[in-house]
N, CA, C, O and CB atoms as a CASP TS submission, in Angstrom:
PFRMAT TS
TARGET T0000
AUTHOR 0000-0000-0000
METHOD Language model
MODEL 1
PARENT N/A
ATOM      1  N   UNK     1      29.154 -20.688  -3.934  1.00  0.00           N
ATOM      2  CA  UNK     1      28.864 -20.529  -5.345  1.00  0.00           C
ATOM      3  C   UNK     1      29.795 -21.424  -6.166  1.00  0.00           C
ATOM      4  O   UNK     1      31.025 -21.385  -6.201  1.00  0.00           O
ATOM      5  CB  UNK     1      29.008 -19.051  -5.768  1.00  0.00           C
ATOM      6  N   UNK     2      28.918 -22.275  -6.851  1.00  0.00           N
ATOM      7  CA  UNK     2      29.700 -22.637  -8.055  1.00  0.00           C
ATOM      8  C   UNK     2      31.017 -22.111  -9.257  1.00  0.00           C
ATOM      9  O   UNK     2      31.445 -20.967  -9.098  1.00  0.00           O
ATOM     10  CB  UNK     2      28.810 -22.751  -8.607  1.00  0.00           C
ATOM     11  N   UNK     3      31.374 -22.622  -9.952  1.00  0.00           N
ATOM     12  CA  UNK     3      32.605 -22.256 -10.636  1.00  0.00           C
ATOM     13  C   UNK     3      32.146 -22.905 -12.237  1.00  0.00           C
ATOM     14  O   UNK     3      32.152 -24.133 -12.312  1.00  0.00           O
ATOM     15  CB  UNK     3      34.153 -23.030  -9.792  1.00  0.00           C
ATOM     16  N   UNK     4      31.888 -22.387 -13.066  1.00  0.00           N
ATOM     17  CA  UNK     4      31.490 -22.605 -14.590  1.00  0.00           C
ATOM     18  C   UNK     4      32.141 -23.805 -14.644  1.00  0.00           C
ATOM     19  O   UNK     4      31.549 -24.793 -15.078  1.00  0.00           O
ATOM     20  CB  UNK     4      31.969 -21.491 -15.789  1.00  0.00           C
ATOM     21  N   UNK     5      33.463 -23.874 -14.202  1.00  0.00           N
ATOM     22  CA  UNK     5      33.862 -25.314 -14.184  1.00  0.00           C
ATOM     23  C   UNK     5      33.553 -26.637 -13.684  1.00  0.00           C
ATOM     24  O   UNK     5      33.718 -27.781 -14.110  1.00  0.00           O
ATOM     25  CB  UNK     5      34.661 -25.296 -13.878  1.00  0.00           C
ATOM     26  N   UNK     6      33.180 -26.250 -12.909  1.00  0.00           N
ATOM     27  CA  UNK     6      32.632 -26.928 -11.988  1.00  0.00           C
ATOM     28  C   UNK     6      31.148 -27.647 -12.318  1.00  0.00           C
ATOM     29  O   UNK     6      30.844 -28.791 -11.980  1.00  0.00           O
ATOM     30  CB  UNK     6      32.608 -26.023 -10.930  1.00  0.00           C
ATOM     31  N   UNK     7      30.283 -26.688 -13.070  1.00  0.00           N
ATOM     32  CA  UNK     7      29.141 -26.780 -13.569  1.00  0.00           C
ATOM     33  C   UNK     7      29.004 -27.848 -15.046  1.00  0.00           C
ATOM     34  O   UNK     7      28.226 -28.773 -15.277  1.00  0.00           O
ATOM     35  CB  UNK     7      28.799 -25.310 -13.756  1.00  0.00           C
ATOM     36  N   UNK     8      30.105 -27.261 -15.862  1.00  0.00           N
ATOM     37  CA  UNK     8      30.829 -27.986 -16.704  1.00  0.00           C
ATOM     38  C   UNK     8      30.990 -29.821 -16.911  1.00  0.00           C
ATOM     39  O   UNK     8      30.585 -30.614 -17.761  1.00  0.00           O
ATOM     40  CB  UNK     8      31.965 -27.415 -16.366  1.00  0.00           C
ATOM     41  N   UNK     9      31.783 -29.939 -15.671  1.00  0.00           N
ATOM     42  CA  UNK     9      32.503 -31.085 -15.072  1.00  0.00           C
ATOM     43  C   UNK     9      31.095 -32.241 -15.062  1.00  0.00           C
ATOM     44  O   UNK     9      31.260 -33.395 -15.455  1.00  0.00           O
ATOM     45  CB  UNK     9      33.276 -30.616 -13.313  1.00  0.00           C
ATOM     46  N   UNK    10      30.098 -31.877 -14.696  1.00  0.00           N
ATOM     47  CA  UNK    10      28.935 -32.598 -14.297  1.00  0.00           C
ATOM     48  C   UNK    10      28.428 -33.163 -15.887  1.00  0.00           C
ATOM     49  O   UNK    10      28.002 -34.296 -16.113  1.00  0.00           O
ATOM     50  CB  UNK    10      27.748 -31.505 -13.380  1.00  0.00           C
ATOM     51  N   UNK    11      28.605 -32.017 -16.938  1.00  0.00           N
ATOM     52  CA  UNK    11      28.139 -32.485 -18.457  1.00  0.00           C
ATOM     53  C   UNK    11      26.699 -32.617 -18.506  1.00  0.00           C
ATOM     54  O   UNK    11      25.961 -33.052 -19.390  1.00  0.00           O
ATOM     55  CB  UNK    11      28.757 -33.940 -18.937  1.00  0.00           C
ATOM     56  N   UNK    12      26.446 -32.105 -17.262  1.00  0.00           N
ATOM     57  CA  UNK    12      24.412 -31.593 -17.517  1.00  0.00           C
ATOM     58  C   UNK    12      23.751 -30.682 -18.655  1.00  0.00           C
ATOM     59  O   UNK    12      23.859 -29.461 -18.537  1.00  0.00           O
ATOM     60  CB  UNK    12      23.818 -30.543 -16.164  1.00  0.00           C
ATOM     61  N   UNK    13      23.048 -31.240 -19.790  1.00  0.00           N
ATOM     62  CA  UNK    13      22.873 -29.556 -20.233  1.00  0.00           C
ATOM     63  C   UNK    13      21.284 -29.271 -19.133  1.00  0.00           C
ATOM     64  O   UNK    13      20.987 -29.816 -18.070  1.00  0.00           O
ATOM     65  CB  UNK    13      22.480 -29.276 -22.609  1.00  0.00           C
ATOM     66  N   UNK    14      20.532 -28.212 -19.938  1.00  0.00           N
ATOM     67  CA  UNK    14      19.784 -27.491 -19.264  1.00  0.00           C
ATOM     68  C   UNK    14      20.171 -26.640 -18.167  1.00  0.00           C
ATOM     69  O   UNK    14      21.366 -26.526 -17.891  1.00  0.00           O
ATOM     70  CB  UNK    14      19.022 -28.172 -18.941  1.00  0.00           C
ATOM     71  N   UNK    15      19.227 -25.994 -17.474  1.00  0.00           N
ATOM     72  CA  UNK    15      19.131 -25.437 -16.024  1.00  0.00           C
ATOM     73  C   UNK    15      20.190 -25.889 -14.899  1.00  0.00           C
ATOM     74  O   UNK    15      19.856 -26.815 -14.160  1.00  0.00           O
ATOM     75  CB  UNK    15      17.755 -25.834 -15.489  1.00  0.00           C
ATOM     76  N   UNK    16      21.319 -25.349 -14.747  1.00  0.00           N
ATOM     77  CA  UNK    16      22.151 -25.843 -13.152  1.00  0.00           C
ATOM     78  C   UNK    16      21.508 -25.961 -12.359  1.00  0.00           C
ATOM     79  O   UNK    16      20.494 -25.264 -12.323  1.00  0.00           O
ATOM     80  CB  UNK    16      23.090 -25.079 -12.433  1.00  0.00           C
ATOM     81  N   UNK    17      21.751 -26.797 -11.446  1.00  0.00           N
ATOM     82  CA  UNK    17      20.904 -26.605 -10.366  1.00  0.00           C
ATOM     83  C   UNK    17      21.633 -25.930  -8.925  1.00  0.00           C
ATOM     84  O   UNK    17      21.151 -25.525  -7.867  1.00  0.00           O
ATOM     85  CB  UNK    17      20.293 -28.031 -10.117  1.00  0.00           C
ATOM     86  N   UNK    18      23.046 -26.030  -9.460  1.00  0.00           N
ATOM     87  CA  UNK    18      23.779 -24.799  -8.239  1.00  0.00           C
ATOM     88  C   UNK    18      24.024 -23.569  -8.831  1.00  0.00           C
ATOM     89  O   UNK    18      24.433 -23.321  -9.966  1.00  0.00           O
ATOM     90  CB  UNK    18      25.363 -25.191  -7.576  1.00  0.00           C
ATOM     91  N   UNK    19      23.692 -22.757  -7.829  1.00  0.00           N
ATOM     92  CA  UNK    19      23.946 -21.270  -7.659  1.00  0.00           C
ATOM     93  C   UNK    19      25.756 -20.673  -8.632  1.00  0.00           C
ATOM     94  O   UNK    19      26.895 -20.708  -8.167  1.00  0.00           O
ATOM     95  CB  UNK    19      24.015 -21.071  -5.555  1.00  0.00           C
ATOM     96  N   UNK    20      25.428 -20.338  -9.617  1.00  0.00           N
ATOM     97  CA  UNK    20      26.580 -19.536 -10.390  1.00  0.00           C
ATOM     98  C   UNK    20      26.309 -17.674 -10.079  1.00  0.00           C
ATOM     99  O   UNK    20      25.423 -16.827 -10.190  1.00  0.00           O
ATOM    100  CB  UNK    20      26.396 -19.999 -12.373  1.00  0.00           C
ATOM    101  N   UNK    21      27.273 -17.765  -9.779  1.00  0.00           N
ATOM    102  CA  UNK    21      27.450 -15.652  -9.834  1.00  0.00           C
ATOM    103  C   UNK    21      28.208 -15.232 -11.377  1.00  0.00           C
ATOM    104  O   UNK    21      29.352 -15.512 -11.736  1.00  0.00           O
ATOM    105  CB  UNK    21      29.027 -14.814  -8.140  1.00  0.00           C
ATOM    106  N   UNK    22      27.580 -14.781 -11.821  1.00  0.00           N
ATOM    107  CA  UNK    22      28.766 -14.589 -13.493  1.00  0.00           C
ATOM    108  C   UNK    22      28.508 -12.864 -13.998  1.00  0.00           C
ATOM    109  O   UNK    22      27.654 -12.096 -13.556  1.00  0.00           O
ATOM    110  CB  UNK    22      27.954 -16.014 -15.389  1.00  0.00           C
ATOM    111  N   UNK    23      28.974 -12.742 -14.471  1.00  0.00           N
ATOM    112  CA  UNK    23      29.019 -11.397 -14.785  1.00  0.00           C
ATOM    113  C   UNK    23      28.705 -11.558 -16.574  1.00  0.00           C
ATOM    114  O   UNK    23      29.075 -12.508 -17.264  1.00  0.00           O
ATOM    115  CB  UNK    23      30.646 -10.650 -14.237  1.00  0.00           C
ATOM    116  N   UNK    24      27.886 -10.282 -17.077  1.00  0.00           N
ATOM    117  CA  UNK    24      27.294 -10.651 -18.098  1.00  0.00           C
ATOM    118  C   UNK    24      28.513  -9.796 -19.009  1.00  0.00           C
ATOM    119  O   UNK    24      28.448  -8.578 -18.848  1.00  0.00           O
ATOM    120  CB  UNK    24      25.594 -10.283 -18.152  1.00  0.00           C
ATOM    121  N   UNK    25      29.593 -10.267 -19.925  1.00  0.00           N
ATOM    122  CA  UNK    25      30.973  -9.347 -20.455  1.00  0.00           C
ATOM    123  C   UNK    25      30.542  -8.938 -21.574  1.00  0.00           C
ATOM    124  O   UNK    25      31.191  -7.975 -21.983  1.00  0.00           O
ATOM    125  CB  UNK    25      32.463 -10.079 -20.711  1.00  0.00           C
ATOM    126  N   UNK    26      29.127  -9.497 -22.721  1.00  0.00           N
ATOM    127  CA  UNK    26      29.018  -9.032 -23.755  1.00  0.00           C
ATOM    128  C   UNK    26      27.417  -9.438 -24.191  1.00  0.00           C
ATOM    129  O   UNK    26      26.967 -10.444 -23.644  1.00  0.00           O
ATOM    130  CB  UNK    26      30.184  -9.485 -24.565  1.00  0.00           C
ATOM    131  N   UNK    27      26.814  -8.939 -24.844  1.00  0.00           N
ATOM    132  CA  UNK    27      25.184  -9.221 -24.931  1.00  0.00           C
ATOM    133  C   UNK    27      25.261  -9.184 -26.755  1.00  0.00           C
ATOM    134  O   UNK    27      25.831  -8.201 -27.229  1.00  0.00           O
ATOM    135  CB  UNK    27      23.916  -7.665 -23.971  1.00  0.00           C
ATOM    136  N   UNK    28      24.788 -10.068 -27.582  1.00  0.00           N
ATOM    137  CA  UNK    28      24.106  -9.427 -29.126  1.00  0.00           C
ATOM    138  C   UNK    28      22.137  -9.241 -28.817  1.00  0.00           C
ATOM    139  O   UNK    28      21.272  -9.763 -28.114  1.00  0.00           O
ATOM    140  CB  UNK    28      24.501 -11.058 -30.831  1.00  0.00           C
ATOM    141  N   UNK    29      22.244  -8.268 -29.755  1.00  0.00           N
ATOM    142  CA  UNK    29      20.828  -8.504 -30.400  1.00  0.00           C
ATOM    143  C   UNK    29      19.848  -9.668 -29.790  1.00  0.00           C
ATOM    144  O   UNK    29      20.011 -10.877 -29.622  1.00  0.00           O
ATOM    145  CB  UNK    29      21.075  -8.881 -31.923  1.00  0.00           C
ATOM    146  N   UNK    30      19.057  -9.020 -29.602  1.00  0.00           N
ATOM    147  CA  UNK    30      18.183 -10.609 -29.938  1.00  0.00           C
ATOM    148  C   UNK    30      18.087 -11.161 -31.525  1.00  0.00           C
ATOM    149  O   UNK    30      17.931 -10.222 -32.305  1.00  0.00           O
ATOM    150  CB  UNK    30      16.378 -10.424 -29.461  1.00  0.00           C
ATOM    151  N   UNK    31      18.128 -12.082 -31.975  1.00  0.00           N
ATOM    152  CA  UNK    31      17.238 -12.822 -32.697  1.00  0.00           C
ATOM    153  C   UNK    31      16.210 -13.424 -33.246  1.00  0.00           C
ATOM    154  O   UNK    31      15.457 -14.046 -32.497  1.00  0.00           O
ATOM    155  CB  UNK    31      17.304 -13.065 -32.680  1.00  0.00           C
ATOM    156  N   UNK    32      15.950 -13.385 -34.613  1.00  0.00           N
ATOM    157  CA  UNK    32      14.163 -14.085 -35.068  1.00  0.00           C
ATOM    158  C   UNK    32      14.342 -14.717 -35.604  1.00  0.00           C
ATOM    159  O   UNK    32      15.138 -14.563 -36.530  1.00  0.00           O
ATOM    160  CB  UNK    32      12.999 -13.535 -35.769  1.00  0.00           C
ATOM    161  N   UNK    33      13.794 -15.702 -35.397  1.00  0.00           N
ATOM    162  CA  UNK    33      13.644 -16.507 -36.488  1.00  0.00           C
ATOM    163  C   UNK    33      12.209 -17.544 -36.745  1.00  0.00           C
ATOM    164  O   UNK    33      11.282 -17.199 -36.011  1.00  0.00           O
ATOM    165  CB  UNK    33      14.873 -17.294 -36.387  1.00  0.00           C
ATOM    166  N   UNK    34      11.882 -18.754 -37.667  1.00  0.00           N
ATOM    167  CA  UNK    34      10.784 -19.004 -38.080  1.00  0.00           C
ATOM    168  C   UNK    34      11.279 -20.942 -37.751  1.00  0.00           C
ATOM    169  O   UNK    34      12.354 -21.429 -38.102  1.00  0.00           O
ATOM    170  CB  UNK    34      10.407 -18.190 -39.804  1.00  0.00           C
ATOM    171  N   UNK    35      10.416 -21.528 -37.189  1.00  0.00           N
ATOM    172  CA  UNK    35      10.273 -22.948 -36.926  1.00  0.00           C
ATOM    173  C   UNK    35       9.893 -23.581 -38.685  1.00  0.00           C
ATOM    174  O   UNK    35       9.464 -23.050 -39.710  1.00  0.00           O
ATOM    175  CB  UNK    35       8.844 -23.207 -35.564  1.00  0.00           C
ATOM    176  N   UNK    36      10.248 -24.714 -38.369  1.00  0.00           N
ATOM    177  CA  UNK    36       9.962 -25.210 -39.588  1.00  0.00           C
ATOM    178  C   UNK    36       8.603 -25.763 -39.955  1.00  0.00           C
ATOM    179  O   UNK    36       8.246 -26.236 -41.034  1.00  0.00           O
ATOM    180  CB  UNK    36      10.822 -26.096 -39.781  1.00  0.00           C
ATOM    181  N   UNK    37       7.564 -25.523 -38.247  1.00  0.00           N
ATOM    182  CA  UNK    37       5.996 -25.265 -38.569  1.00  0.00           C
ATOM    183  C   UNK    37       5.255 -23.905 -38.049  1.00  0.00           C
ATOM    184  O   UNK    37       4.209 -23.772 -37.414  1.00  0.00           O
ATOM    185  CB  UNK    37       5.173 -26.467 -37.902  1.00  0.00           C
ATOM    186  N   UNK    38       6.330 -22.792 -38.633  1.00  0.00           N
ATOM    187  CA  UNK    38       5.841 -21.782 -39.038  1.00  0.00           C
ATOM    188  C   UNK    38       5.483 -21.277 -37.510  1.00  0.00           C
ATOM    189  O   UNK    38       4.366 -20.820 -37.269  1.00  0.00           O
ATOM    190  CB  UNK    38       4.739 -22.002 -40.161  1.00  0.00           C
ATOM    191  N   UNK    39       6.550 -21.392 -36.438  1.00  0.00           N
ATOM    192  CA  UNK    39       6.263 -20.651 -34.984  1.00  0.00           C
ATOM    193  C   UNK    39       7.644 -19.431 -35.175  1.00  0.00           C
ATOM    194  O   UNK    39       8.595 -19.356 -35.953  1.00  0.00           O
ATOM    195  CB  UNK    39       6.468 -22.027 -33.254  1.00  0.00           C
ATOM    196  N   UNK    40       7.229 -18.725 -34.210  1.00  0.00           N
ATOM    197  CA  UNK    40       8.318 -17.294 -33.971  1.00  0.00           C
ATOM    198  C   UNK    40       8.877 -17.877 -32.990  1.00  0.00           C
ATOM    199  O   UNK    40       8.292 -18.511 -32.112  1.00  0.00           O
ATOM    200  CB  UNK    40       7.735 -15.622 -33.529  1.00  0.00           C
ATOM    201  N   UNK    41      10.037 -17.694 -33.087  1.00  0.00           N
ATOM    202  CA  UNK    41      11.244 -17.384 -32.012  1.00  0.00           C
ATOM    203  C   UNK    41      12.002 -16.683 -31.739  1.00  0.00           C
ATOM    204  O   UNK    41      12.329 -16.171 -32.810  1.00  0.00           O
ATOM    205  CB  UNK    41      11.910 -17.871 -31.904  1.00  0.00           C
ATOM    206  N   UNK    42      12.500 -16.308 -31.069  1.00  0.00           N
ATOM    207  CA  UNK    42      13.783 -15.316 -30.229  1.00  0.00           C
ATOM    208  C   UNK    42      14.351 -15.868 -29.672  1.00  0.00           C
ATOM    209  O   UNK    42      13.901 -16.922 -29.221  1.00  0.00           O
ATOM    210  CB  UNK    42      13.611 -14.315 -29.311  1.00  0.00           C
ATOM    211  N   UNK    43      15.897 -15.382 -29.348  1.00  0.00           N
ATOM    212  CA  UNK    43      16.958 -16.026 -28.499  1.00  0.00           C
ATOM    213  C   UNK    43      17.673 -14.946 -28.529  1.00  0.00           C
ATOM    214  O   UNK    43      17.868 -14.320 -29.570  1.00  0.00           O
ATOM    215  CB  UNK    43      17.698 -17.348 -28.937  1.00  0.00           C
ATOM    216  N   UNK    44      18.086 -14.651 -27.523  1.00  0.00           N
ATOM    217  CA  UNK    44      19.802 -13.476 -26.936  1.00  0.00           C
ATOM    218  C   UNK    44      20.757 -14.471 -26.575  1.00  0.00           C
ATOM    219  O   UNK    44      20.502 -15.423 -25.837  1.00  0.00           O
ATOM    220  CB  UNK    44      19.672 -12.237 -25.150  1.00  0.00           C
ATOM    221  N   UNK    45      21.765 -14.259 -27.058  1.00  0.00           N
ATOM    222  CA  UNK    45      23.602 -14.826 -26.715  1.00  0.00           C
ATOM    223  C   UNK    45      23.856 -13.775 -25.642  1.00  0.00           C
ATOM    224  O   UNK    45      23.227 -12.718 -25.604  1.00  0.00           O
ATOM    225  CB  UNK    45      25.073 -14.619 -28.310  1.00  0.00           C
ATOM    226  N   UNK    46      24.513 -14.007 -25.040  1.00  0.00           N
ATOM    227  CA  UNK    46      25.437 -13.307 -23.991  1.00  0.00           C
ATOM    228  C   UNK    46      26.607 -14.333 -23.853  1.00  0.00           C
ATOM    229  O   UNK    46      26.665 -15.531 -24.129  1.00  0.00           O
ATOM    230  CB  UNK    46      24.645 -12.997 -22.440  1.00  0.00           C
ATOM    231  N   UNK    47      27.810 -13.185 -23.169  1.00  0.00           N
ATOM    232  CA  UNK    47      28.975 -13.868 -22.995  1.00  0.00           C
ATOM    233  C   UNK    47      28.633 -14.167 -21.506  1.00  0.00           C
ATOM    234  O   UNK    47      27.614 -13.548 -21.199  1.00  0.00           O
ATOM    235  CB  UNK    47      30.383 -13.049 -23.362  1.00  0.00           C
ATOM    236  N   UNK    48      29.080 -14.825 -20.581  1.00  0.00           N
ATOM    237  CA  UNK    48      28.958 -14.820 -18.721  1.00  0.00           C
ATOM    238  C   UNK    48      30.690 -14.939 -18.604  1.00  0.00           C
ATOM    239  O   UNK    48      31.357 -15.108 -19.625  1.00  0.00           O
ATOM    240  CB  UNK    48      27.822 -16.639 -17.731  1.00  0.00           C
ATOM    241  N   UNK    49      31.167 -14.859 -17.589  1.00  0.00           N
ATOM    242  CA  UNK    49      32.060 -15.147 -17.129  1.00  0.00           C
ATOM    243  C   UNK    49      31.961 -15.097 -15.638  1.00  0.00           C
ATOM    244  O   UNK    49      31.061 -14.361 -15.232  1.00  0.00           O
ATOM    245  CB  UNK    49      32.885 -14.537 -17.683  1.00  0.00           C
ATOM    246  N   UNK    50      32.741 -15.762 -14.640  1.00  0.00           N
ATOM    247  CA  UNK    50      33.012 -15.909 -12.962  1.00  0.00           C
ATOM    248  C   UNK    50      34.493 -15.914 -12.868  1.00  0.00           C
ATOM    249  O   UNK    50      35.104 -16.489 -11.967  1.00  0.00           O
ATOM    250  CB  UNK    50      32.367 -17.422 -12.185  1.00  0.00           C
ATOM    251  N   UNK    51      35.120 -15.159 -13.970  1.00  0.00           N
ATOM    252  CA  UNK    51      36.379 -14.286 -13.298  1.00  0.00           C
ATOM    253  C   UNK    51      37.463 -15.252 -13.590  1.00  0.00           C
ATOM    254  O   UNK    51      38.589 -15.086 -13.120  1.00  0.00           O
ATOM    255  CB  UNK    51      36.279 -13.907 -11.499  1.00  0.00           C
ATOM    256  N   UNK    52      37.076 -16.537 -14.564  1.00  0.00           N
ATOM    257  CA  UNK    52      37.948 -17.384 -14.475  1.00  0.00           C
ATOM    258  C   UNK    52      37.962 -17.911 -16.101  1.00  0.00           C
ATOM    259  O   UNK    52      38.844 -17.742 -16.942  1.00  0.00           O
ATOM    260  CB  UNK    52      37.605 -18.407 -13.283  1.00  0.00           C
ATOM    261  N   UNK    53      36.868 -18.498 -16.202  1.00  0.00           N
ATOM    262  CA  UNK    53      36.249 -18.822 -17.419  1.00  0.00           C
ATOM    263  C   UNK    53      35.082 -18.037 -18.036  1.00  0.00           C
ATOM    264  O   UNK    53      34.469 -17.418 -17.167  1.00  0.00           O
ATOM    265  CB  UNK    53      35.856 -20.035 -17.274  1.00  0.00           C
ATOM    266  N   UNK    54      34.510 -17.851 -19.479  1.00  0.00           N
ATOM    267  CA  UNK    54      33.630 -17.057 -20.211  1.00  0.00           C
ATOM    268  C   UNK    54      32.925 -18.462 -20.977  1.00  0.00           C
ATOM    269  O   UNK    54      33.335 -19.492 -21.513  1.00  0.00           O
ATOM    270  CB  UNK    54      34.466 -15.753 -21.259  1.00  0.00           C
ATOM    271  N   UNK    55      31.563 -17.788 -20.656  1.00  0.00           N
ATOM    272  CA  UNK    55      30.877 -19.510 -21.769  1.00  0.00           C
ATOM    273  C   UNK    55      29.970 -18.427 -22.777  1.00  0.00           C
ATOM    274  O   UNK    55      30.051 -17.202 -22.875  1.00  0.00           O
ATOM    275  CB  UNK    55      29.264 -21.259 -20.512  1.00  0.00           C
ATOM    276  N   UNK    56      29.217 -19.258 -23.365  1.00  0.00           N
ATOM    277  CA  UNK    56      28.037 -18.451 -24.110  1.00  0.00           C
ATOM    278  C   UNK    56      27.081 -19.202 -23.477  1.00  0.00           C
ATOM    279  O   UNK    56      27.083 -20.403 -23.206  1.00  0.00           O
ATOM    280  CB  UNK    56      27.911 -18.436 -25.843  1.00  0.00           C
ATOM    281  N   UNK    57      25.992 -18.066 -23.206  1.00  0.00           N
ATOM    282  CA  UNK    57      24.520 -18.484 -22.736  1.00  0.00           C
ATOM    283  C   UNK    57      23.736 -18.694 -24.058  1.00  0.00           C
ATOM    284  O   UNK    57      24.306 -18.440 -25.119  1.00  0.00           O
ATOM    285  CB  UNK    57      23.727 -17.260 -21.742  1.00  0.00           C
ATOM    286  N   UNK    58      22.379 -19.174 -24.046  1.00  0.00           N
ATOM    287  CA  UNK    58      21.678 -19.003 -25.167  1.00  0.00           C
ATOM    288  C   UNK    58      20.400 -19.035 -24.291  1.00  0.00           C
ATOM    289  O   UNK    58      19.989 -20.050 -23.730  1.00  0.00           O
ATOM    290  CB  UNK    58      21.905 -20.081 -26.417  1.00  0.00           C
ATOM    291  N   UNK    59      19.603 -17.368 -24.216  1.00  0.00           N
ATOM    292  CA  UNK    59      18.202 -17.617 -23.269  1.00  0.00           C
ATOM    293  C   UNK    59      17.317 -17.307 -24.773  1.00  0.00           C
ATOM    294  O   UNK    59      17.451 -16.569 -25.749  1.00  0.00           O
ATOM    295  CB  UNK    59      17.837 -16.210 -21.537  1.00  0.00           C
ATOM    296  N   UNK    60      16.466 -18.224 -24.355  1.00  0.00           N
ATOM    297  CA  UNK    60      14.648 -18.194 -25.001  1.00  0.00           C
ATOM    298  C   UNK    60      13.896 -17.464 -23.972  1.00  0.00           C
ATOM    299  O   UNK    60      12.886 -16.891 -24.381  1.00  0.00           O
ATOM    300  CB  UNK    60      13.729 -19.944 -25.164  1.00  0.00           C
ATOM    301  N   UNK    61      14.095 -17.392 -23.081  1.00  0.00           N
ATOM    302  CA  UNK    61      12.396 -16.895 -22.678  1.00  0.00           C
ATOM    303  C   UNK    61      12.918 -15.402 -22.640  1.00  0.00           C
ATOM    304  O   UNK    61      13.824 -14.894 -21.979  1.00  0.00           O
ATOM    305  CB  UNK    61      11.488 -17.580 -20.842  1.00  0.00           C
ATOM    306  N   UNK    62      11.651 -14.631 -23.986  1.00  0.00           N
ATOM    307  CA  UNK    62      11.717 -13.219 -24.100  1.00  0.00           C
ATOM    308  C   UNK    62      11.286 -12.244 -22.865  1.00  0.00           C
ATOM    309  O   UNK    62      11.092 -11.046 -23.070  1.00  0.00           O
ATOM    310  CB  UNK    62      10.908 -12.925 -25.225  1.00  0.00           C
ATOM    311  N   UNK    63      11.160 -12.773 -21.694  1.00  0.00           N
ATOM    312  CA  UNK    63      10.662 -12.069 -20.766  1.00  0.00           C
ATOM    313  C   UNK    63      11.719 -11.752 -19.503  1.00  0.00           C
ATOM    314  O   UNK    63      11.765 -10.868 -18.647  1.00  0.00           O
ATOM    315  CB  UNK    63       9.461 -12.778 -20.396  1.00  0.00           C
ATOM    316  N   UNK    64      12.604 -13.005 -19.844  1.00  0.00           N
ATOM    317  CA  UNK    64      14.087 -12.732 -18.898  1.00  0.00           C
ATOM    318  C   UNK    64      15.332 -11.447 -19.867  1.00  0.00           C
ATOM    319  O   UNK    64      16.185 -10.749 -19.317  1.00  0.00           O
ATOM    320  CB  UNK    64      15.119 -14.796 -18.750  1.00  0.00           C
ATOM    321  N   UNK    65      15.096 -11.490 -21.012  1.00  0.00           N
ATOM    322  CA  UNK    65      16.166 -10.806 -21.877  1.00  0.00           C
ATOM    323  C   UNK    65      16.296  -9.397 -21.376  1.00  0.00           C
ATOM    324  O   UNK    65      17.234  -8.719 -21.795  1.00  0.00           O
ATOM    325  CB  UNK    65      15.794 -10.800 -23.465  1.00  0.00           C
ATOM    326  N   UNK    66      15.195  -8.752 -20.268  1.00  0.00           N
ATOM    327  CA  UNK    66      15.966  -7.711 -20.245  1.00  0.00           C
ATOM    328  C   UNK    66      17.123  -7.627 -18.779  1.00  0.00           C
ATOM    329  O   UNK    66      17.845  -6.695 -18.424  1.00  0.00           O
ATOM    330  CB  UNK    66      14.891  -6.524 -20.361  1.00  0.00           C
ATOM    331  N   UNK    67      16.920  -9.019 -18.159  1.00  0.00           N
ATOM    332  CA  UNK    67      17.578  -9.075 -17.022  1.00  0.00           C
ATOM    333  C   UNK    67      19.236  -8.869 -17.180  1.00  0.00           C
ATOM    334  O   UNK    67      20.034  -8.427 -16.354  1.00  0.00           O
ATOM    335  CB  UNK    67      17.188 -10.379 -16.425  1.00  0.00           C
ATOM    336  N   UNK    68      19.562  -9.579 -19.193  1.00  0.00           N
ATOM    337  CA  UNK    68      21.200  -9.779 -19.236  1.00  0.00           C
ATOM    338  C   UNK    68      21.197  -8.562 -19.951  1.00  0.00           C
ATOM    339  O   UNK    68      20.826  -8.301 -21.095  1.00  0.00           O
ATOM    340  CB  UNK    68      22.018 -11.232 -20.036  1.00  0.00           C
ATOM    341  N   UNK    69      21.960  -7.474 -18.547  1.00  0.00           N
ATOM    342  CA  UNK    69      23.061  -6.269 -19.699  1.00  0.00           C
ATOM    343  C   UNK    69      23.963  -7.051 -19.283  1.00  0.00           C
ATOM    344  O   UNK    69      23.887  -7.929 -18.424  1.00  0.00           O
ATOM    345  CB  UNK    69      23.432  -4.290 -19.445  1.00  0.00           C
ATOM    346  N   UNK    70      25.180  -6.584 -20.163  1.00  0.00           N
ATOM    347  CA  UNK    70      26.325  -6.186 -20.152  1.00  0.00           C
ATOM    348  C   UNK    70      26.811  -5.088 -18.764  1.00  0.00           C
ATOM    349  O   UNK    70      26.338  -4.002 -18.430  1.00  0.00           O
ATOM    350  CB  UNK    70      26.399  -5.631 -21.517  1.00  0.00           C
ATOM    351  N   UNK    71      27.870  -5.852 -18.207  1.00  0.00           N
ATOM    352  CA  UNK    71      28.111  -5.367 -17.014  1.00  0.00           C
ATOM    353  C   UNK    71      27.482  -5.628 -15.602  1.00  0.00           C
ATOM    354  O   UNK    71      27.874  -5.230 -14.504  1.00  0.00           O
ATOM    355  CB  UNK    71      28.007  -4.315 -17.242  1.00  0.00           C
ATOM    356  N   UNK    72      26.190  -6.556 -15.992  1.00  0.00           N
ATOM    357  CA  UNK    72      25.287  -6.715 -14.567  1.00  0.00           C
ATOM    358  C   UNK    72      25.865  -8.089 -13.972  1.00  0.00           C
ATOM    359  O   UNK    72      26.636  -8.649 -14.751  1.00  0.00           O
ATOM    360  CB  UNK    72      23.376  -6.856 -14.856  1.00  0.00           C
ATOM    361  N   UNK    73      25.689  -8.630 -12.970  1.00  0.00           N
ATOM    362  CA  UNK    73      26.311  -9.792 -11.818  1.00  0.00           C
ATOM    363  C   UNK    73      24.586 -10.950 -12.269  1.00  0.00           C
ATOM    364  O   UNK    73      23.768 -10.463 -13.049  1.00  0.00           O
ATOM    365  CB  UNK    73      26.515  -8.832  -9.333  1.00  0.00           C
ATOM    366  N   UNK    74      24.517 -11.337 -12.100  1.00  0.00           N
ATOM    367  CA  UNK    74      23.553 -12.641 -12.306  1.00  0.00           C
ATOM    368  C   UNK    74      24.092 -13.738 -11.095  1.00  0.00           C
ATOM    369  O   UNK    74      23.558 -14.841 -10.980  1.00  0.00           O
ATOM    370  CB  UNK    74      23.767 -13.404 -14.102  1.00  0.00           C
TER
END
């Protein structure tokens, strides 16, 4: 397993493509909001951490949001 740092180091955004284990330390709300041609959106923040470092996530797809509690391993 990877190391956030490690993941980091590469300066990829999007999707990793190696395996991270992180622990989910804090979740908000979801979010709404309105596109500027009038589409809906949602997004959840979560904190992650791997015991070393903490990043912020930012997921869109409303169908994964109930996967991040707080307290669960990912």
């Amino acid at each position: 397993m990877a190391l956030i740092e490690e993941v980091f180091r590469n300066k990829a955004s999007g999707p990793s493509e190696r395996a991270l284990n992180v622990l989910i330390v804090a979740k908000n709300q979801p979010s709404r909001y309105t596109t500027s041609d009038g589409g809906d959106i949602q997004s959840l923040n979560v904190a992650a951490s791997d015991g070393v470092q903490v990043v912020k996530v930012t997921i869109y797809d409303q169908i994964t949001f109930v996967k991040f509690q707080t307290g669960t391993t990912l």
